[in-house]
FISE-441958 format. One record per residue (C-alpha): z negated, x negated, y. Coordinates in steps of 0.5 Angstrom, whole numbers, padded with zeros to 4 digits, always signed. Each point is the difference from the previous one (the first is absolute). Layout:
REM FISE-441958
ZXY;...
REM end
This chain:
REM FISE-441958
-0202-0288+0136;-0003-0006-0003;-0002+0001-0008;-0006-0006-0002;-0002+0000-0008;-0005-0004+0000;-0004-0003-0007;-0004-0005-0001;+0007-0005-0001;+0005+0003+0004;+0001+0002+0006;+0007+0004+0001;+0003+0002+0006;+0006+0006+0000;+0002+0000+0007;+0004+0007+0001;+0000-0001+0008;+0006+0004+0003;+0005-0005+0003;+0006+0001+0003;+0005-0003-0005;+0007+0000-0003;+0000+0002-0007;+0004-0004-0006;+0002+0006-0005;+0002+0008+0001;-0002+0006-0005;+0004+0003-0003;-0002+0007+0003;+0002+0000+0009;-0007+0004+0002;-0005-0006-0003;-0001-0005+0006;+0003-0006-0002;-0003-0007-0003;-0004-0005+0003;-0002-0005-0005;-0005-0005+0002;+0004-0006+0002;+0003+0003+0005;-0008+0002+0003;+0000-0006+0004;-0004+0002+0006;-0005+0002-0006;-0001-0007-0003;+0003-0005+0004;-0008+0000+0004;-0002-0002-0006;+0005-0006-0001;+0000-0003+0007;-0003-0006+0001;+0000-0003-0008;+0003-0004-0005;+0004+0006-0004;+0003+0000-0007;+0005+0005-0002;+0002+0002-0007;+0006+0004+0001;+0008-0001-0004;+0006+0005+0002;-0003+0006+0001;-0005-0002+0005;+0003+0002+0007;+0000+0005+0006;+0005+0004+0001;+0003+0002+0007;+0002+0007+0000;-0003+0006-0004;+0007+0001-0005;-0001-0007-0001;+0008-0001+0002;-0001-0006+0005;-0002-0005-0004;-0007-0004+0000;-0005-0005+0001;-0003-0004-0006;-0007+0000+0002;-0002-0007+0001;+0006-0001+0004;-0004+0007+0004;-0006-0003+0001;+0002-0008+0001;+0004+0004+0006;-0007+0003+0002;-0004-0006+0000;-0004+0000-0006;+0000-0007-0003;+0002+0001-0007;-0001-0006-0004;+0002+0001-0007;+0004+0006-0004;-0002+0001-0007;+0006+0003-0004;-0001+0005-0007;+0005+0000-0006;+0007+0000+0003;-0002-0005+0005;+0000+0001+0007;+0007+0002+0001;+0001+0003-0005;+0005-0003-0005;-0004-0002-0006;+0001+0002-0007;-0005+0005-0002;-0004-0004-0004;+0001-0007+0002;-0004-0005+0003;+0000-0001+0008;+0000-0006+0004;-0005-0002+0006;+0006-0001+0006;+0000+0000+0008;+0003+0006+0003;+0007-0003+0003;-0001+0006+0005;-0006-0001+0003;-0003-0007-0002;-0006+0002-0004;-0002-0001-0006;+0000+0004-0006;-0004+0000-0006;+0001+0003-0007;-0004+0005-0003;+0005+0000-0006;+0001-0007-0002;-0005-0006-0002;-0006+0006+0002;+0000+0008+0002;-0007-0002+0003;+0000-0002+0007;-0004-0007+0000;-0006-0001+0004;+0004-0006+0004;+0006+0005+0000;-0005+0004+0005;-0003-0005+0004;+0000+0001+0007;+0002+0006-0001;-0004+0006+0004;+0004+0007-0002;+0004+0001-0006;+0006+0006+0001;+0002+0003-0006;+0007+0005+0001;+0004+0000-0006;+0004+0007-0003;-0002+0002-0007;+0002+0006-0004;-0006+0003-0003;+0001-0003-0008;-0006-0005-0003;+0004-0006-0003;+0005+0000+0007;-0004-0008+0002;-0001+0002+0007;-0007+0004-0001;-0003-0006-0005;+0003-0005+0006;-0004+0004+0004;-0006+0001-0004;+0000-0008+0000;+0000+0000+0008;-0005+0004+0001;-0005-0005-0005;+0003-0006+0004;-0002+0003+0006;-0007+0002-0002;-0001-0006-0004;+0001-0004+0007;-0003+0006+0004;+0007+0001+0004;+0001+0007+0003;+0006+0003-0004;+0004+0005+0004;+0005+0005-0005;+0006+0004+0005;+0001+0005-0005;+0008+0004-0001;+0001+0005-0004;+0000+0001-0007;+0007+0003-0004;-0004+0002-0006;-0006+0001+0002;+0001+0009+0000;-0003-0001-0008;-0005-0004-0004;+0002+0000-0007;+0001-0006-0006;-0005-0004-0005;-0006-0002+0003;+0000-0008+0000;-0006-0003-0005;-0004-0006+0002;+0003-0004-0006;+0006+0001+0002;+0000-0003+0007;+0006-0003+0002;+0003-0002+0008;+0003+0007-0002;-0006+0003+0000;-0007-0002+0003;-0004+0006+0000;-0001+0006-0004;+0005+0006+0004;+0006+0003-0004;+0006-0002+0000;+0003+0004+0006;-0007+0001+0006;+0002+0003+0005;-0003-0004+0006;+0003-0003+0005;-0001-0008+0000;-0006+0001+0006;-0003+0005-0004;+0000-0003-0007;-0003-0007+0004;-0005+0005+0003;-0002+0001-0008;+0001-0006-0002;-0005-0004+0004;-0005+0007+0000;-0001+0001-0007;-0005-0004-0005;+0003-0005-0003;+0008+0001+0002;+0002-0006+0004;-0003-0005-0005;-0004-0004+0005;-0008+0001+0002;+0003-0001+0007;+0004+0005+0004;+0005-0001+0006;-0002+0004+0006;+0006+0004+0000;+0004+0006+0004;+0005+0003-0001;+0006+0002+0006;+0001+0007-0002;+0006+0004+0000;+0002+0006+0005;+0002+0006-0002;+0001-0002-0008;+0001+0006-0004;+0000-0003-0007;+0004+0007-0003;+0005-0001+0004;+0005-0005-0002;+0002-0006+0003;+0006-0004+0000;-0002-0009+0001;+0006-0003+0004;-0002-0006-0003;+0000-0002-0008;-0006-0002-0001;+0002-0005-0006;+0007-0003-0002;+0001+0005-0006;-0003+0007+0003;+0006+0001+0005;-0001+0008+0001;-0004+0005+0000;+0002+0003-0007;-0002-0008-0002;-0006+0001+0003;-0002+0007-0003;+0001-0002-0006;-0002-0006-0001;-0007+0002-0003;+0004+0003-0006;+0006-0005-0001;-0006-0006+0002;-0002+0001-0008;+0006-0003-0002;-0002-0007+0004;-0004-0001-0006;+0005+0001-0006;+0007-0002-0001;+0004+0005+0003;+0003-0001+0006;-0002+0004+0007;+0006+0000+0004;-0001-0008+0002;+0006-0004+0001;+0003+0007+0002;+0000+0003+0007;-0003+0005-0003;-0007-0003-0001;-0006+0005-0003;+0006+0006+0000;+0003-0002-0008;-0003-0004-0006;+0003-0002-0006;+0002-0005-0005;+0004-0001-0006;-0004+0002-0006;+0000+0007+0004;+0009+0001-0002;-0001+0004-0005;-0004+0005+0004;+0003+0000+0007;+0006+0001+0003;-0001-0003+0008;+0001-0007-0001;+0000-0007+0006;+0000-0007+0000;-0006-0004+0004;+0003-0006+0003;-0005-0005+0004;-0001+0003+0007;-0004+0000+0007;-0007+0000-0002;+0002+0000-0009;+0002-0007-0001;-0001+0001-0008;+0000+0007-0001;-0002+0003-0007;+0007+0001-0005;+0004-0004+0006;+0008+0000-0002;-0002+0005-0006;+0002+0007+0001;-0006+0004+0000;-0001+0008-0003;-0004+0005+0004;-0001+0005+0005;+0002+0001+0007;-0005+0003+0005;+0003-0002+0007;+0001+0008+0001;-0007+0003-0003;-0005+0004+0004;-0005-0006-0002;-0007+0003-0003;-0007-0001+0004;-0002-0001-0006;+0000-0007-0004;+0006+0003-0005;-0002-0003-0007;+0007+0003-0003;+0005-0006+0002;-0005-0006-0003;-0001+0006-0006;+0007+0001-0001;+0002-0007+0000;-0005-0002-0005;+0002+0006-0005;+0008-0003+0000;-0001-0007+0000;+0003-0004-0005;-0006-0005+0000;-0006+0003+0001;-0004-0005-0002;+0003-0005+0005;-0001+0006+0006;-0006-0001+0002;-0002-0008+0003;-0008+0003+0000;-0003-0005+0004;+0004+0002+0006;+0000+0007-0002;-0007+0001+0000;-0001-0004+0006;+0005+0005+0003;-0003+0006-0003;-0008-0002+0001;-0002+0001-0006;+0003-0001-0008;+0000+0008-0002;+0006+0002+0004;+0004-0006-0005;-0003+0003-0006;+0001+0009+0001;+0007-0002+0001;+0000-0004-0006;-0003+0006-0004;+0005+0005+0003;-0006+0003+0004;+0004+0006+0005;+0000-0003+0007;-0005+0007+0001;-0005-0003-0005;+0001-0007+0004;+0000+0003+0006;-0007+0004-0002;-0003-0005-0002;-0001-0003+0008;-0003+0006+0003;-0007-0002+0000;+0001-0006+0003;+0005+0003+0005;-0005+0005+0002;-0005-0006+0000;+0004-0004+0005;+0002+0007+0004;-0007+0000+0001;-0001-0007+0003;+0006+0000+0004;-0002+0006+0004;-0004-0004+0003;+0004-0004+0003;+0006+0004+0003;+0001+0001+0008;+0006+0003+0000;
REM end
């Protein structure tokens, strides 16, 4: 079954056919089919790729699996589709890089693949917009990259920049979608206009619940949301038997420092933390499971040592110990849990220090968040004091889910 939104600047296509396929990821519960995620839907949109001029976006995660339990390896998917014929002419890679092994945060290169030959442009270096010159030639532009469902996670702005890119120069814009592990809830502060950032760039709460081809599909429908007069002719490769109540387990880490599902659940809650002085579990190899810092010894028992690591050159308090909480074996919450940042706060020793507002607020969306808890708001006054925009957001986003 096709699915077709047409506005008078969009176009947007959800293919949903039913193709013979191997799926990337079990469920959790043995009577739900098992997961076929968009790139391994190759005889959906391997037509469409024939024949042209391809650029893909893609990093680690991007891959065809081989087997339903996905125990016998797999295939990235330019090395898939270079098998398949498809003349890909260029790669363009998101933070962290093509494979993977750059720090969060750190400038990527642009490089030649040492696999494949092809030339690889960053987008999280000297520019996070693909050039026009970057796009000339180029007849279709594939976008298949795992996120996890939380607003500052940079993979969804890379997108949205895409997607401008890509309507700027009139290029069709093709999204394989995967499976979003946060994406059971909405919940979080807003983001305001003011306080758009890369970690931000359109007005949905901090967890949205969508998968990345249903947030595109919003984003290039609703007015004013990509940032450009010019929307890309966009579809979406969906997913087949996708439950988003059931959870799922990612086989691959979608990021150096989130490297389990615990990490992944609880990044929207300990992902605060990246805006203060507290260290999240960077340097550990358990990474957005724990926080701490000095100034917490009085109040804390749990302590650690962050030391440089894979994906933490300079992690926050390196060689101090640091005093906090270990969460490695909570039931994480399907909730943006306030309690920890809260907590950390009210026993700091160097309260005036704790916050480094600018990326703070870029983190939370707004300013207000950094203020109620220097008031000494409760988290359920806080969390109050998100619903009308929560319940706004719900409203639009039901417009767009197809699973």
């Amino acid at each position: 079954m096709n699915k077709t939104f047409n506005t008078p600047k969009n176009t947007t296509l959800f293919i949903l056919l039913f193709v013979l396929s191997v799926p990337f990821i079990q469920c959790s519960s043995q009577s739900q089919l098992p997961l076929i995620v968009g790139a391994n839907r190759t005889e959906t949109y391997l037509p469409y790729l024939k024949g042209k001029n391809i650029a893909v976006v893609a990093n680690p995660t991007s891959v065809i699996f081989k087997n339903s339990g996905h125990s016998q390896g797999h295939t990235h998917i330019v090395d898939s589709l270079l098998t398949l014929g498809v003349n890909i002419v260029k790669v363009f890679s998101p933070e962290h890089g093509f494979r993977g092994n750059i720090d969060a945060g750190e400038k990527v290169a642009d490089g030649v693949d040492a696999t494949t030959g092809i030339p690889i442009i960053s987008l999280y270096g000297n520019q996070r917009k693909p050039s026009p010159e970057s796009l000339q030639n180029i007849d279709l532009v594939l976008f298949d990259i795992q996120d996890v469902g939380v607003r500052f996670y940079t993979y969804i702005a890379t997108l949205q920049l895409v997607m401008q890119a890509c309507g700027d120069a009139g290029i069709p814009l093709f999204v394989l979608d995967r499976p979003n592990p946060n994406g059971h809830y909405v919940d979080g502060p807003t983001m305001e206009k003011a306080h758009q950032s890369f970690l931000g760039m359109t007005p949905i709460p901090l967890v949205y619940g969508m998968t990345i081809g249903e947030y595109s599909s919003m984003v290039n429908t609703e007015e004013g949301w990509l940032g450009t007069d010019k929307h890309p002719a966009l579809s979406v490769v969906g997913l087949k038997n996708y439950n988003r109540d059931v959870s799922y387990s990612l086989p691959i880490r979608p990021s150096p420092n989130l490297p389990n599902d615990q990490s992944i659940a609880l990044y929207p809650s300990l992902g605060l933390f990246e805006g203060t002085t507290i260290n999240a579990g960077r340097g550990t190899e358990a990474q957005f499971t724990r926080y701490g810092a000095p100034e917490l010894s009085n109040k804390m028992s749990f302590s650690y040592t962050p030391e440089p690591n894979f994906g933490a050159k300079y992690p926050k308090h390196s060689g101090e110990i640091c005093f906090g909480e270990d969460l490695a074996e909570i039931n994480p919450p399907n909730s943006v849990d306030l309690n920890w940042l809260v907590k950390a706060y009210a026993n700091s020793s160097k309260k005036a220090q704790f916050f480094l507002t600018s990326g703070f607020t870029k983190h939370a969306g707004n300013d207000r968040l950094q203020k109620q808890i220097e008031a000494g708001l409760s988290v359920a006054e806080i969390r109050k004091s998100w619903q009308k925009d929560l319940d706004a957001f719900k409203a639009i986003r039901a417009k767009y889910l197809r699973y």
